[in-house]
TORDREN-723468 format. One record per residue: x, z, y of N, C-alpha, C in turn; residue in one letter; residue number from 1. Coordinates in pm, whole numbers, plus 50000, padded with zeros to 5 digits. Atoms other than C-alpha are relative to their C-alpha. Example, Ala and Ser with C-alpha at 12.3 -4.5 7.8 and 13.67 -1.06 7.14 Angstrom:
2
ATOM   npx   npz   npy  capx  capz  capy   cpx   cpz   cpy r   k
ATOM 50089 50000 49881 51230 50780 49550 50090 50000 50120 A   1
ATOM 49918 49994 49881 51367 50714 49894 49923 50073 50109 S   2
! end
This chain:
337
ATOM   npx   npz   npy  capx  capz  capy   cpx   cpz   cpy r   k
ATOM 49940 50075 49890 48809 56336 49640 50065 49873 49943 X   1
ATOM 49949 50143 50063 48887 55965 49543 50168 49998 50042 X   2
ATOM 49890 49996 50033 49235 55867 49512 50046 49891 50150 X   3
ATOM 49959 50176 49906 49458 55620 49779 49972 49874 49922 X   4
ATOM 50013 50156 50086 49511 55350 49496 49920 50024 49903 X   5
ATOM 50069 49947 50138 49306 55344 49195 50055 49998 49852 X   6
ATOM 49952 49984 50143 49422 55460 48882 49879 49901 49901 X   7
ATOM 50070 50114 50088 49326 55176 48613 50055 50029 49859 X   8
ATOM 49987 49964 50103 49543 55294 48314 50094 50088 49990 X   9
ATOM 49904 49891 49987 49692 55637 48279 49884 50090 49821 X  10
ATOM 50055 49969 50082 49565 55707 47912 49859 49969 49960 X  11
ATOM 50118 50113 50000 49239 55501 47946 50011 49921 50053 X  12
ATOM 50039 50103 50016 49080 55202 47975 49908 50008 50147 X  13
ATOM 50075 50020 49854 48888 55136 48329 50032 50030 50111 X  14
ATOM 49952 49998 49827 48875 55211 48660 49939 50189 50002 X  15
ATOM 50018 49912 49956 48860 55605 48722 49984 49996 50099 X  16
ATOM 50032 49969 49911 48787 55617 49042 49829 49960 50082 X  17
ATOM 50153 50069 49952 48389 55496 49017 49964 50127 49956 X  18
ATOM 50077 49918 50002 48127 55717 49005 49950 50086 49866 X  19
ATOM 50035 49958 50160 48008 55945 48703 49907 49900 49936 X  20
ATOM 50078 50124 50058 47704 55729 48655 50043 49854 49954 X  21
ATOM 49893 50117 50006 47929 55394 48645 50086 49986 49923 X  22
ATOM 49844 50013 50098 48225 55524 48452 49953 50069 49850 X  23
ATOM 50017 49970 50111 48029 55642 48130 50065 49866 49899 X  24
ATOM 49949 50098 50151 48101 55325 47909 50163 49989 50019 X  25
ATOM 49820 49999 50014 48474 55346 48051 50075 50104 49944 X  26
ATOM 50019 49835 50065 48453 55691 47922 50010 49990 49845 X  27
ATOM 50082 49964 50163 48330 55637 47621 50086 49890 49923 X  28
ATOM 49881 50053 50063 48592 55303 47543 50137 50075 50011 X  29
ATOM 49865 49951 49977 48884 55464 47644 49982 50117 49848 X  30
ATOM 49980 49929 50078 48792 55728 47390 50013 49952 49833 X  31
ATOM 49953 50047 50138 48808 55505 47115 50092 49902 49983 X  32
ATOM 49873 50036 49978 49122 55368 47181 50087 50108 49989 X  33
ATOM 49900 49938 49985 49470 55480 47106 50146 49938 50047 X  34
ATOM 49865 50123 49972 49692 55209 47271 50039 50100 50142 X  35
ATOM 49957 49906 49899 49700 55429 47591 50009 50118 50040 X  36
ATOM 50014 49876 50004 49640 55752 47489 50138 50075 49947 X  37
ATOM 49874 49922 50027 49928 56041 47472 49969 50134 49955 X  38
ATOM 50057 49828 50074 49837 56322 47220 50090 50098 50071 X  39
ATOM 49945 49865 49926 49912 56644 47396 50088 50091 49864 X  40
ATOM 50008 49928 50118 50083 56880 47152 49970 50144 50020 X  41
ATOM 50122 49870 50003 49916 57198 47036 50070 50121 50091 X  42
ATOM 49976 49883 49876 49897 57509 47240 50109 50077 49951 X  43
ATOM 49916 49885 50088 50081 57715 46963 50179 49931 49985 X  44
ATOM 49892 50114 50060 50359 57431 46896 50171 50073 50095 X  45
ATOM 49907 49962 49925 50733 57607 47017 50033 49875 50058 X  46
ATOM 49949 50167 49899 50867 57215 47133 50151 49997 49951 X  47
ATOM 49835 50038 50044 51214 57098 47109 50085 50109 50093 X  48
ATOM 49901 49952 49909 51478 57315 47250 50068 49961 50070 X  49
ATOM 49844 50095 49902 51775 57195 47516 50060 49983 49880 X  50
ATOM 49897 49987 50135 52017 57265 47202 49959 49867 49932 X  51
ATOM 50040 50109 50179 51793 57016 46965 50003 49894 50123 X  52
ATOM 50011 50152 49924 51749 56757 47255 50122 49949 50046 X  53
ATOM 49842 50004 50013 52122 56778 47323 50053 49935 49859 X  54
ATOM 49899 50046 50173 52248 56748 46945 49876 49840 49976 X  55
ATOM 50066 50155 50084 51956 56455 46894 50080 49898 50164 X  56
ATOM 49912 50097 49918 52092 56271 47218 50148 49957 50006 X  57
ATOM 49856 49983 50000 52439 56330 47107 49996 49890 49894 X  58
ATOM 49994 50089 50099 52345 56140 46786 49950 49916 50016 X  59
ATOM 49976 50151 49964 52211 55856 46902 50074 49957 50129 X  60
ATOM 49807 50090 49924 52519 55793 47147 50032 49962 49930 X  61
ATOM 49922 50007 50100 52716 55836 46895 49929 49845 49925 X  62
ATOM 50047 50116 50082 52507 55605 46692 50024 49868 50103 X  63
ATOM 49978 50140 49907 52484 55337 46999 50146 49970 50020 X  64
ATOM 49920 50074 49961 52847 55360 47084 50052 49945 49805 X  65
ATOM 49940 50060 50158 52939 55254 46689 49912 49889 50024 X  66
ATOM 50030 50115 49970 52685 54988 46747 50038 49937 50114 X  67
ATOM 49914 50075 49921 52825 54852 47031 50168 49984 49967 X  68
ATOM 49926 50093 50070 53154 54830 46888 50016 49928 49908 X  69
ATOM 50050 50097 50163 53016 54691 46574 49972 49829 50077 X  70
ATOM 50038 50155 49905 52865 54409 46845 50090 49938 50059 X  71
ATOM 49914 50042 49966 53186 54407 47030 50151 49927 49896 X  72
ATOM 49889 50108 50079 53405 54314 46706 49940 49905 49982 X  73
ATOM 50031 50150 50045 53168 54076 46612 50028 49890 50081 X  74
ATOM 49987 50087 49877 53123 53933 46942 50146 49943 50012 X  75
ATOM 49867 50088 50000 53509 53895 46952 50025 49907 49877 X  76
ATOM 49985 50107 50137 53481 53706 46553 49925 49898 50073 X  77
ATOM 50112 50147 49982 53207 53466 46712 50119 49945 50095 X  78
ATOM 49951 50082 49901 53421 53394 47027 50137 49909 49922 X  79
ATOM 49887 50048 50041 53747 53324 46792 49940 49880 49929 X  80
ATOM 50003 50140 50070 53535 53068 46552 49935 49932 50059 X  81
ATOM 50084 50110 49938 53353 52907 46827 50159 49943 50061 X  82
ATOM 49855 50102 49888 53694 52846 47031 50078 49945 49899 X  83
ATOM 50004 50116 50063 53808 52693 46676 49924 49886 49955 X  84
ATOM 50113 50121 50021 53479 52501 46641 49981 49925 50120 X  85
ATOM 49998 50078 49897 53530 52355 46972 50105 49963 50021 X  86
ATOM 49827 50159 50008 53925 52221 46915 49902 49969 49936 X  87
ATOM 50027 50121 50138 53790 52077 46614 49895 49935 50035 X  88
ATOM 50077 50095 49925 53472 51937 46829 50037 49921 50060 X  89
ATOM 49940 50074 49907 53678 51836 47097 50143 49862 49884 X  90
ATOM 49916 50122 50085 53933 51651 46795 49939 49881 49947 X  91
ATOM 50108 50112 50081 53613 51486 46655 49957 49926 50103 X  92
ATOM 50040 50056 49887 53488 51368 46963 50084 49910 50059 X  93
ATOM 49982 50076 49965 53767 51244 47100 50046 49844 49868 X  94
ATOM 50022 50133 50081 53805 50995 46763 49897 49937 50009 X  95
ATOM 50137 50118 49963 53466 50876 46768 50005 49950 50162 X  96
ATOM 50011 50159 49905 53543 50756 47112 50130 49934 49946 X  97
ATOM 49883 50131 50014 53849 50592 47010 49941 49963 49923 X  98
ATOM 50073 50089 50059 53647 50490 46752 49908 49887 50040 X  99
ATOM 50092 50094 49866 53380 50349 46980 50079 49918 50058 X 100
ATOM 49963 50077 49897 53603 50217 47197 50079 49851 49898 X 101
ATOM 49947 50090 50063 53788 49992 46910 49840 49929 49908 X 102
ATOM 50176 50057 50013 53397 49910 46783 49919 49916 50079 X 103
ATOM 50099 50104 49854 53282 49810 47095 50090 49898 50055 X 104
ATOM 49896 50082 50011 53556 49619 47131 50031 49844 49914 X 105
ATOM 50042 50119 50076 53521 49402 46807 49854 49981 50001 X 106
ATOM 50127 50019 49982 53143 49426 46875 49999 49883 50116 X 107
ATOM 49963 50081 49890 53248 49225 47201 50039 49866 49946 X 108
ATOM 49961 50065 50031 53466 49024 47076 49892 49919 49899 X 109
ATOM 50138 50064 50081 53187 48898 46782 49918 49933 50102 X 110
ATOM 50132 50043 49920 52928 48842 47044 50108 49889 50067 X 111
ATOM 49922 50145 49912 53209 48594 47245 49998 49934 49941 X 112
ATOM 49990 50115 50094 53267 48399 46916 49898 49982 49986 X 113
ATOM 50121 50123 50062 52883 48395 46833 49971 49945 50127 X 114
ATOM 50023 50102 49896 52835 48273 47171 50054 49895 50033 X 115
ATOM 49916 50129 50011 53074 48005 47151 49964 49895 49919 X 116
ATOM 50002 50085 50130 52981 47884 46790 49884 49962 50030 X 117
ATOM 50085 50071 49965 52629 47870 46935 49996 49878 50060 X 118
ATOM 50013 50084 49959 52722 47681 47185 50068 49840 49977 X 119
ATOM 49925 50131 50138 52937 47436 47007 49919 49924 49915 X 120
ATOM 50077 50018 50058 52650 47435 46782 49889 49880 50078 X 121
ATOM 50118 50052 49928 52383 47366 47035 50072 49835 50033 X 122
ATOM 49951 50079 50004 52644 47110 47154 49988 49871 49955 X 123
ATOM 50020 50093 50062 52693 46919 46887 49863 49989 49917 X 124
ATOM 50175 50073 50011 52327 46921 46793 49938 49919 50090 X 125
ATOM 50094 50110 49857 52248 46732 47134 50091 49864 49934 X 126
ATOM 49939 50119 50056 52518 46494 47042 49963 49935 49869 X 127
ATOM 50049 50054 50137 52404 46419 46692 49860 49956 50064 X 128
ATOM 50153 50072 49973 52022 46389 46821 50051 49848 50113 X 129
ATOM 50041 50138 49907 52120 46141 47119 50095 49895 49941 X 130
ATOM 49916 50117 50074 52385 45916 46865 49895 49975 49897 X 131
ATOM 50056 50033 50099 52106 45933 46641 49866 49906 50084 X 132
ATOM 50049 50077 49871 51890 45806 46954 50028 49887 50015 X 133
ATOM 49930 50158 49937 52132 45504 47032 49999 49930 49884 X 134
ATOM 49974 50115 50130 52158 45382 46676 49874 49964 49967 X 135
ATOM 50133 50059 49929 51765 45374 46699 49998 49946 50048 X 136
ATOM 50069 50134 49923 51734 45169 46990 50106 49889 49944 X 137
ATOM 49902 50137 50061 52051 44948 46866 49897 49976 49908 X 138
ATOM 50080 50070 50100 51844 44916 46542 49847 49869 50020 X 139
ATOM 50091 50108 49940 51559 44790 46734 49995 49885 50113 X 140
ATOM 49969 50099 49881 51722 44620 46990 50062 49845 49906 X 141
ATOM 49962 50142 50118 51906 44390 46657 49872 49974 49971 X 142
ATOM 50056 50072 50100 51558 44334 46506 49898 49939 50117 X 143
ATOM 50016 50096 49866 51430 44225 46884 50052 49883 50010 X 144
ATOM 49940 50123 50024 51718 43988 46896 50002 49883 49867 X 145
ATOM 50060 50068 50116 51647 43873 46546 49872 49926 50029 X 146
ATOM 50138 50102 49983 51287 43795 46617 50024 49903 50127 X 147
ATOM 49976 50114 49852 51376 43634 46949 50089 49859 49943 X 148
ATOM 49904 50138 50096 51668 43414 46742 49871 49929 49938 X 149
ATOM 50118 50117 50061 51371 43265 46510 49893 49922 50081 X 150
ATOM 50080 50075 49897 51143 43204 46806 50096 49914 50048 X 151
ATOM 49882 50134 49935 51436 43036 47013 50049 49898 49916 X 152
ATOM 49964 50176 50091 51500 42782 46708 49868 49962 49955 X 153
ATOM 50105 50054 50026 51109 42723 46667 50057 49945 50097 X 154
ATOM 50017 50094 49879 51103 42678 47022 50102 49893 50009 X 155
ATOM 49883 50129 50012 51445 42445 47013 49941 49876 49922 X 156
ATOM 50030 50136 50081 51292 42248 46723 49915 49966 49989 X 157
ATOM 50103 50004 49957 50971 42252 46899 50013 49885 50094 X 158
ATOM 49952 50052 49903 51122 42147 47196 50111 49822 49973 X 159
ATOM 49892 50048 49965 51378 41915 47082 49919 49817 50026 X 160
ATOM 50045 50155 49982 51142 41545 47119 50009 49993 50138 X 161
ATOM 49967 50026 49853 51111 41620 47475 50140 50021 50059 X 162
ATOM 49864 50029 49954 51479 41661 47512 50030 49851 50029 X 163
ATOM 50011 50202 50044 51469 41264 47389 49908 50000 50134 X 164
ATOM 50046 50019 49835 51221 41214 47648 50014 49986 50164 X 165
ATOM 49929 49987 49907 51373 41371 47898 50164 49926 50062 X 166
ATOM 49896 50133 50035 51707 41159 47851 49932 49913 50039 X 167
ATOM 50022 50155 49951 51504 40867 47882 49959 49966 50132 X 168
ATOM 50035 49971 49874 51363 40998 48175 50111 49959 50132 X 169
ATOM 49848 49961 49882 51725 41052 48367 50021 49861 49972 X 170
ATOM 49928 50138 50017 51833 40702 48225 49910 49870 50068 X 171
ATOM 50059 50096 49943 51565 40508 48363 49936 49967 50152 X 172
ATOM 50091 49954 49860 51469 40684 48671 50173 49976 50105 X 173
ATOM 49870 50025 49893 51706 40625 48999 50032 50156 50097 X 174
ATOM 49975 49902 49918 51622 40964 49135 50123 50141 49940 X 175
ATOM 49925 49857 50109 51744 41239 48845 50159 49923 49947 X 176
ATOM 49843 50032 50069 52141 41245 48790 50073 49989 49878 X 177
ATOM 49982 49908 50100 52133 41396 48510 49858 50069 49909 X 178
ATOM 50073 49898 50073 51962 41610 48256 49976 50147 50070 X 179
ATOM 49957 49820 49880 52052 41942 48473 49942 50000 50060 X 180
ATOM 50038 50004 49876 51950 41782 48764 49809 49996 50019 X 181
ATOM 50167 50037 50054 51545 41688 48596 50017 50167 49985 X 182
ATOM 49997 49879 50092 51599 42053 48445 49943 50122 50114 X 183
ATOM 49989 49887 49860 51686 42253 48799 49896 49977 50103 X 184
ATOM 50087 50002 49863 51409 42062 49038 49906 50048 49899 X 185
ATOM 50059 49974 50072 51181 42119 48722 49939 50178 50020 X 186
ATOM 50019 49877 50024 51220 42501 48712 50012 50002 50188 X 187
ATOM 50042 49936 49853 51239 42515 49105 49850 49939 50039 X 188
ATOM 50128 49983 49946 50926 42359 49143 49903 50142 49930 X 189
ATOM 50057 49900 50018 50788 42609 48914 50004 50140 50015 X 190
ATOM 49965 49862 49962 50975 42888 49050 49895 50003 50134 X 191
ATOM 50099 49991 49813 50807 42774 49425 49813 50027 49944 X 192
ATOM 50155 49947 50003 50465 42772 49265 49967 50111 49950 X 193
ATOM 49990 49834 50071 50518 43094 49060 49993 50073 50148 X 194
ATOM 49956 49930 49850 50606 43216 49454 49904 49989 50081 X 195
ATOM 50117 50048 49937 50333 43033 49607 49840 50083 49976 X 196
ATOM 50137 49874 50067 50046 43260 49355 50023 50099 50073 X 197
ATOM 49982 49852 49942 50221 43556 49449 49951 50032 50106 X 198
ATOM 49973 49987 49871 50235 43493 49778 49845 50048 50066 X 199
ATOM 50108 50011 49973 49883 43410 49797 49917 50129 49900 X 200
ATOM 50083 49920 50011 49753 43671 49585 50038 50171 50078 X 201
ATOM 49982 49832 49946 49947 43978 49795 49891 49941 50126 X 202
ATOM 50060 50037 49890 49778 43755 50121 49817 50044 49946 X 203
ATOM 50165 49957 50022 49419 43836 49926 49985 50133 49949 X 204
ATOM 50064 49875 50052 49485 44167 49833 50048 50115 50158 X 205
ATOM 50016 49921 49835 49578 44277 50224 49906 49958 50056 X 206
ATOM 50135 50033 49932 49290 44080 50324 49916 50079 49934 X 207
ATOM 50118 49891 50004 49075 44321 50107 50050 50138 50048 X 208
ATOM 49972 49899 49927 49264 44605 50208 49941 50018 50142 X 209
ATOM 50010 49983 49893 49247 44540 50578 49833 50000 50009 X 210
ATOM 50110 50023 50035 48897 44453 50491 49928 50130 49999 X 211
ATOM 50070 49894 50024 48816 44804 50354 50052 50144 50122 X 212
ATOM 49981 49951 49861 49017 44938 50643 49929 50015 50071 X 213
ATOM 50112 49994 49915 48800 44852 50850 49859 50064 49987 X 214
ATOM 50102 49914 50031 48527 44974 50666 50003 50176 50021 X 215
ATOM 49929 49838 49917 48688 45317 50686 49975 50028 50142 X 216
ATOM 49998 49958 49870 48721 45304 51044 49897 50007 50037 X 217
ATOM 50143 50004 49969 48383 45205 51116 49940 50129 49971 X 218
ATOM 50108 49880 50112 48209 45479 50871 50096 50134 50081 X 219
ATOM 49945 49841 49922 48473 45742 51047 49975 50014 50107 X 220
ATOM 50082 50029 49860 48384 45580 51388 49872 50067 50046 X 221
ATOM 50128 49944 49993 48056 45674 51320 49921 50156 49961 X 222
ATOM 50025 49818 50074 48079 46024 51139 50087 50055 50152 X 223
ATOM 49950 49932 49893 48277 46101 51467 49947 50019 50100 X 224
ATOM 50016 49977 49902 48051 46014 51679 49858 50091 50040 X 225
ATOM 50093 49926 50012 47762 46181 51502 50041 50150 50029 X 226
ATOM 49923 49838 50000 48003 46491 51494 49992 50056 50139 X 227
ATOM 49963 49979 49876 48038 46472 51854 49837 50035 50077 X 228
ATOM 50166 49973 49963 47656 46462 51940 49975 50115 49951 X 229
ATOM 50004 49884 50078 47643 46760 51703 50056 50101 50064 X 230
ATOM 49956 49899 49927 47875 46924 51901 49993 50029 50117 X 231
ATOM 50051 50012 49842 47739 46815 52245 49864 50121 49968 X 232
ATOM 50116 49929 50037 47417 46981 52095 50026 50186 50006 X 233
ATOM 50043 49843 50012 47533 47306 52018 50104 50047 50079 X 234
ATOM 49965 49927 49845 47763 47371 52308 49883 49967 50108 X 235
ATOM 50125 49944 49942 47441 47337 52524 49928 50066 49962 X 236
ATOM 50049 49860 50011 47271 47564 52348 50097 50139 49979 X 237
ATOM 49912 49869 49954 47580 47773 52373 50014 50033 50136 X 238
ATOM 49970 49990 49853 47570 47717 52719 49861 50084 50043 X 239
ATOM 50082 49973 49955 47249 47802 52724 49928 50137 50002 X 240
ATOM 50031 49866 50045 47222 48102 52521 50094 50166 50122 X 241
ATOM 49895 49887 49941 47564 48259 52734 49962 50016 50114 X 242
ATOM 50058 50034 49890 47381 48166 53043 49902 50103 50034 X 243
ATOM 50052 49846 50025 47093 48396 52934 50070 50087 50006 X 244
ATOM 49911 49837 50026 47312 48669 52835 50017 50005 50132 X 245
ATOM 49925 50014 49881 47496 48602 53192 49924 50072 50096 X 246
ATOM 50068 49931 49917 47191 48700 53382 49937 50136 49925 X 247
ATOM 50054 49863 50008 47089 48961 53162 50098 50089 50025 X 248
ATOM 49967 49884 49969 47388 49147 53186 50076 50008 50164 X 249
ATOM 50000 49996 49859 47424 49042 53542 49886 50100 50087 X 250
ATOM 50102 49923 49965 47085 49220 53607 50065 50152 49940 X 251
ATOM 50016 49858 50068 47230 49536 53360 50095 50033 50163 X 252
ATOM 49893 50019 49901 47566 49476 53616 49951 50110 50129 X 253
ATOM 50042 49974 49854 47360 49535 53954 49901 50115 49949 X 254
ATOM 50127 49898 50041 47128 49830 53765 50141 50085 50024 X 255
ATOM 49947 49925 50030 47480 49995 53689 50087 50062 50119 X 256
ATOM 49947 49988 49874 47614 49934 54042 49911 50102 50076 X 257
ATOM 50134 49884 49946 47290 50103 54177 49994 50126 49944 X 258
ATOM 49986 49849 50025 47342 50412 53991 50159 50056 50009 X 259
ATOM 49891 49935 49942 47697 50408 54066 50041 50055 50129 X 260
ATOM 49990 50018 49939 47614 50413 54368 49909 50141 50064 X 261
ATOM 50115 49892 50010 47305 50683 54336 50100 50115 50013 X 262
ATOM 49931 49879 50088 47558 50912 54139 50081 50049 50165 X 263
ATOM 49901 49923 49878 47837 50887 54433 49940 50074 50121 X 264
ATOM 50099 49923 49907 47544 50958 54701 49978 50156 49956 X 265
ATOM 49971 49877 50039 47479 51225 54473 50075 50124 50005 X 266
ATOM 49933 49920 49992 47758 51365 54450 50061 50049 50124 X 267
ATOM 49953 49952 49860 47867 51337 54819 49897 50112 50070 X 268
ATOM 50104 49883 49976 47557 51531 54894 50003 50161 49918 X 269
ATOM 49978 49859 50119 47641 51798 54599 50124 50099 50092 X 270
ATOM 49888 49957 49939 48012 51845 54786 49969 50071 50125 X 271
ATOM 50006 49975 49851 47858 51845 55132 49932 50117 50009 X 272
ATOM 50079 49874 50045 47630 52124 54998 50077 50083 49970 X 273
ATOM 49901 49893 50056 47878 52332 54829 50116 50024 50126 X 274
ATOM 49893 49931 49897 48122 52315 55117 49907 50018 50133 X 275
ATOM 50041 49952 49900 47829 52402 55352 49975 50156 49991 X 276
ATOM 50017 49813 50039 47728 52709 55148 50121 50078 50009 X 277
ATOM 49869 49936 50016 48108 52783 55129 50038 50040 50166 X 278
ATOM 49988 49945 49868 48135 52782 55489 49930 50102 50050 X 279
ATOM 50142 49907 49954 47794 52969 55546 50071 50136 49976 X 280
ATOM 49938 49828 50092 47983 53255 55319 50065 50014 50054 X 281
ATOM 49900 49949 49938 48278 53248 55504 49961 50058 50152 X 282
ATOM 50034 50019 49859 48115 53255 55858 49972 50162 50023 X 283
ATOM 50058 49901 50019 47882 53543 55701 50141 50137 49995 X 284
ATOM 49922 49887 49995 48237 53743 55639 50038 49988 50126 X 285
ATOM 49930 50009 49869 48351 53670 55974 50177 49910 49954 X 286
ATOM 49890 50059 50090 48643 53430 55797 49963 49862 50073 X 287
ATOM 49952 50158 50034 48786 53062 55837 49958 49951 49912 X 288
ATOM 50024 50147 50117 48726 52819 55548 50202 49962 49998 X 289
ATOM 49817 50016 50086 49089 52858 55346 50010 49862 49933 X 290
ATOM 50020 50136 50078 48989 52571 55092 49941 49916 50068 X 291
ATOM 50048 50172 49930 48962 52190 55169 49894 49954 49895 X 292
ATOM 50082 50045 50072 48707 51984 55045 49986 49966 49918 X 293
ATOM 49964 50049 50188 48859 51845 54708 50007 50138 49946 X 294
ATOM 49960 49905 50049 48919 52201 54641 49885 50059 49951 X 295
ATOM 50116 49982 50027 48584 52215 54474 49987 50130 49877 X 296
ATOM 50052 49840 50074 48634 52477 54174 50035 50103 50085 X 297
ATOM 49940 49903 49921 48791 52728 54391 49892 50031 50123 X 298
ATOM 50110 49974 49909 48484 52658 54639 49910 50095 49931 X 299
ATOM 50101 49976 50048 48245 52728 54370 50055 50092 49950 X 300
ATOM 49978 49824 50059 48429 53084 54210 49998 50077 50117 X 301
ATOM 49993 49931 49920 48438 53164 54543 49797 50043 50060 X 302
ATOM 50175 49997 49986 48030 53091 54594 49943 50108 49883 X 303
ATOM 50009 49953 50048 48017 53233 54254 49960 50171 50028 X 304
ATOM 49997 49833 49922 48149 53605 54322 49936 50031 50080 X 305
ATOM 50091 49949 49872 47965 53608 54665 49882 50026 49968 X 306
ATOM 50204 50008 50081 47612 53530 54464 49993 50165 49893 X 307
ATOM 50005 49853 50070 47692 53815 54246 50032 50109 50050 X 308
ATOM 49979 49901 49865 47794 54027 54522 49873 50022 50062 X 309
ATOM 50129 50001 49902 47476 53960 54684 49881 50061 49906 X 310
ATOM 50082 49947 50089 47280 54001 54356 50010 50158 49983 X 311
ATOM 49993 49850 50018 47422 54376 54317 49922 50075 50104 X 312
ATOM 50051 49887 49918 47324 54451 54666 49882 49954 50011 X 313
ATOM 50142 50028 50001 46979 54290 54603 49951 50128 49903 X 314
ATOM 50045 49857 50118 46971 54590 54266 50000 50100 50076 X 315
ATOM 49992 49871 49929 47082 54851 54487 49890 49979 50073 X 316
ATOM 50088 50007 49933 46865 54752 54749 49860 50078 49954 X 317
ATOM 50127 49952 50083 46578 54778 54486 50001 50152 49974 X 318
ATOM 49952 49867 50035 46717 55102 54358 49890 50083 50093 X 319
ATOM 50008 49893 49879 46690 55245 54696 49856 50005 50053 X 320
ATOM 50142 49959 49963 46335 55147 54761 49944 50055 49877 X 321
ATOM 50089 49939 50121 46215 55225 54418 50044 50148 50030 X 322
ATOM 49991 49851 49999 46339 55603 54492 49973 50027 50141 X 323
ATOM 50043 49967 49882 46215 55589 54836 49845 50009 49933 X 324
ATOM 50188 50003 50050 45789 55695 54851 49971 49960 50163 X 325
ATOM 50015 50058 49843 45788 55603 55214 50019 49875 50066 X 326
ATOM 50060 50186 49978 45617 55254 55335 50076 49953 50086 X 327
ATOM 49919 50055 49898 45796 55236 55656 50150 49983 49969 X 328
ATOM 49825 50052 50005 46152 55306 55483 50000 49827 49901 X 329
ATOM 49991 50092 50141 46060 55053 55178 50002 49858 50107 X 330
ATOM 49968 50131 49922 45999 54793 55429 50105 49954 50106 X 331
ATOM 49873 50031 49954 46289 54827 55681 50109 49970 49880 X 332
ATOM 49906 50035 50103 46513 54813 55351 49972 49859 49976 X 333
ATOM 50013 50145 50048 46332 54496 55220 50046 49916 50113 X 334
ATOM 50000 50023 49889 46336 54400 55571 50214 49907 50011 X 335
ATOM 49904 49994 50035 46725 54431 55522 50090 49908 49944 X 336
ATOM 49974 50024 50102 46780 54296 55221 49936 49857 49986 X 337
! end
């Protein structure tokens, strides 16, 4: 008789509860194993007495409670030199933070001074580069004025015959007052014609401007108006393409109206049917018509049941002629039915 649960290891190895044919090799490992096996002892063997299992359980108490107080003094030596190894943690600990804290402290302090001396540094490294800057351009600005000094006394002692000239000029002429006065219309005429170039070359460089202006406008004039033909183009054939579409799905439109129209016929004819048969049934019990016309499932479980009502007494019916042998009953029944 097989077991409720199945024994899997109670001194072997497998599943006892399979068949003899099945459980030979579990048979046959288990027997060479001794990890779960429990030697029986011999038939002859007297065994331990109460007395001997008494005096051996007495001695290892005995033995356990001496080891447990052997564990319990120790246990109290560990707790006494841990709760002195934890002052003396807690003494070390808290110096290294006061240590820390006077470390991090001049660690601070360091980093403020090197950030200072940097910037002091950086400082006066900008200042040294841009004084070393100015005494550069001074240097070249003296050997500018130097070369300019030797030109200005060529030119002076270039110049100086037409000074004479000019003198003789003012002294003989009735118009010039002076030397100043030859000097100042001198440089204003050539200031007005210096003014006069200008004038005339900004007047020829807006005349090519306006010039290429125009060119612009033109060439955009004309890309605008090609653009525009371009786009006259393909909005008529957008017009023309949506136009198509328009009547095709104007034609789908009036296909979909026509079967919406089929369907509702349909269905008003489906209703008018179902609540005629529903009446027919009721009439047939000698009954009213309970349900209204939206009340269409309730029509049709009610048509339902009646059809299968009718179907039973169509079986019986059969029944009754198939166990009739008589022509005249078989046909008043069908007759019936």
């Amino acid at each position: 008789m097989p077991r409720l649960k199945p024994t899997t290891k109670i001194d072997v190895i497998g599943n006892l509860d399979l068949s003899p044919e099945k459980a030979v090799g579990d048979y046959i490992e288990s027997k060479q194993q001794n990890a779960y096996f429990v030697k029986p002892p011999n038939w002859d063997s007297a065994g331990d007495s109460i007395e001997l299992l008494y005096i051996r359980n007495e001695r290892e108490h005995s033995v356990m409670l001496r080891l447990q107080d052997e564990m319990l003094e120790n246990s109290k030596r560990q707790a006494a030199n841990n709760a002195s190894r934890i002052r003396k943690l807690y003494k070390i600990q808290a110096n290294l933070r006061k240590r820390f804290i006077e470390v991090n402290s001049f660690i601070k302090d360091c980093d403020d001074k090197k950030r200072v001396a940097e910037k002091k540094v950086a400082e006066e490294t900008a200042l040294h580069a841009e004084l070393a800057e100015n005494i550069q351009k001074f240097k070249r600005a003296i050997a500018e004025l130097n070369e300019f000094r030797e030109v200005l006394k060529a030119t002076v002692d270039e110049l100086e015959p037409y000074e004479t000239v000019i003198q003789e000029v003012v002294e003989k002429s009735e118009i010039f007052d002076s030397v100043k006065d030859c000097m100042d219309r001198c440089d204003a005429l050539m200031l007005a014609q210096v003014e006069i170039s200008r004038l005339e070359q900004e007047k020829f460089l807006e005349i090519e401007e306006m010039r290429k202006r125009m060119v612009n406008v033109t060439n955009e004039a004309a890309l605008t108006v090609l653009g525009l033909k371009n786009d006259l183009a393909e909005l008529e054939r957008s017009y023309n393409t949506a136009r198509s579409e328009c009547l095709h799905w104007e034609r789908i439109l009036a296909n979909a109206k026509d079967c919406v129209a089929a369907n509702e016929l349909n269905k008003d004819r489906a209703l008018d049917g179902i609540r005629d048969i529903y009446r027919m049934l009721r009439r047939r019990q000698g009954r009213d018509p309970v349900y209204q016309r939206h009340e269409v499932e309730k029509e049709l479980d009610f048509i339902k049941d009646e059809i299968e009502l009718l179907k039973e007494v169509v079986k019986e019916c059969n029944k009754t002629v198939a166990a009739s042998a008589k022509p005249g009953f078989v046909e008043k029944v069908e007759g019936k039915c």
